[in-house]
C-alpha positions in Angstrom: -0.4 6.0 41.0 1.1 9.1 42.6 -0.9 12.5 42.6 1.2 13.3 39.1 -0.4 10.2 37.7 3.3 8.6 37.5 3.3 4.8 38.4 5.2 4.5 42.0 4.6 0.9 42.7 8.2 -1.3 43.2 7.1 -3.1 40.1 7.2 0.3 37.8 11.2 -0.1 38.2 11.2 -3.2 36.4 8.3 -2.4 34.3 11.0 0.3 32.4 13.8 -1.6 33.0 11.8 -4.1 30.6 11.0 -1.7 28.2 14.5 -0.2 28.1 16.0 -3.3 26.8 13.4 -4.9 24.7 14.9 -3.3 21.7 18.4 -4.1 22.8 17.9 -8.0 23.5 16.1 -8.2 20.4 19.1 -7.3 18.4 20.8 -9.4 21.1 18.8 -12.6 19.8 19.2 -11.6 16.3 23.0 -11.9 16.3 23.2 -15.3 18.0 20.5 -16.3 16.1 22.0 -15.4 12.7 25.5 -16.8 14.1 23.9 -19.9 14.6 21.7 -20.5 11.5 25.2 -19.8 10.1 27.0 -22.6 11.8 29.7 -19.8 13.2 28.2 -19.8 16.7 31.2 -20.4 18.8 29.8 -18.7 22.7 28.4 -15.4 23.7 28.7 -13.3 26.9 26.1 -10.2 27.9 27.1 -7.7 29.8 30.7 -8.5 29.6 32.9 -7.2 32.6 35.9 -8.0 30.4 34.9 -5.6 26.8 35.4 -1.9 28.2 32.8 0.6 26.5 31.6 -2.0 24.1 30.1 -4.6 26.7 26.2 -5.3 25.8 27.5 -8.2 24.0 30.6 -9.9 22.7 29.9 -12.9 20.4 32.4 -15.3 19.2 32.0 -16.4 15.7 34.0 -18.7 13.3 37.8 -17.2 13.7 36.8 -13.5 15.1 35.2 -12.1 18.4 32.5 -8.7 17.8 31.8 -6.6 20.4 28.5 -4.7 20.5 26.9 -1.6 22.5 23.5 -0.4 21.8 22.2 2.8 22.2 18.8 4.1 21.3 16.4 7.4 22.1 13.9 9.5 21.3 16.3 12.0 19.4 19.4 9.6 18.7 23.0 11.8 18.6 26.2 10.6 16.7 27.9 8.3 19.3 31.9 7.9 18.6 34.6 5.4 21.1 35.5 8.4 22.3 32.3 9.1 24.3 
């Protein structure tokens, strides 16, 4: 720990990196588990280089892609396309 008693190690990076997404890749997992219980599971890309603003996932289901982007915070504000 640094003098502020902030974690400085190389592994503190990951450490929030982890806890940054966990919320995200659990809705993640949610939606290709709920696509497959449903038999609509087609294929799935994260982090798509291809979907613009709305990249965190894109899921292909039964006749229609989705496109998802999370967002979450302490104090959450209205988030439009336009942003």
């Amino acid at each position: 720990m640094d003098l502020d008693g902030g974690d400085r190690t190389p592994a503190s990076g990951e450490r929030a990196a982890v806890r940054g997404y966990s919320q995200q890749y659990d809705q993640l997992a949610a939606e290709i588990y709920y696509s497959l219980a449903a038999d609509s599971f087609e294929w799935a890309e994260l982090v798509s280089d291809d979907a613009g603003q709305i990249d965190d996932l894109v899921i292909a289901r039964a006749g229609r892609v989705e496109g998802y982007q999370y967002k979450h915070g302490a104090h959450p504000e209205s988030l439009t396309l336009g942003d």
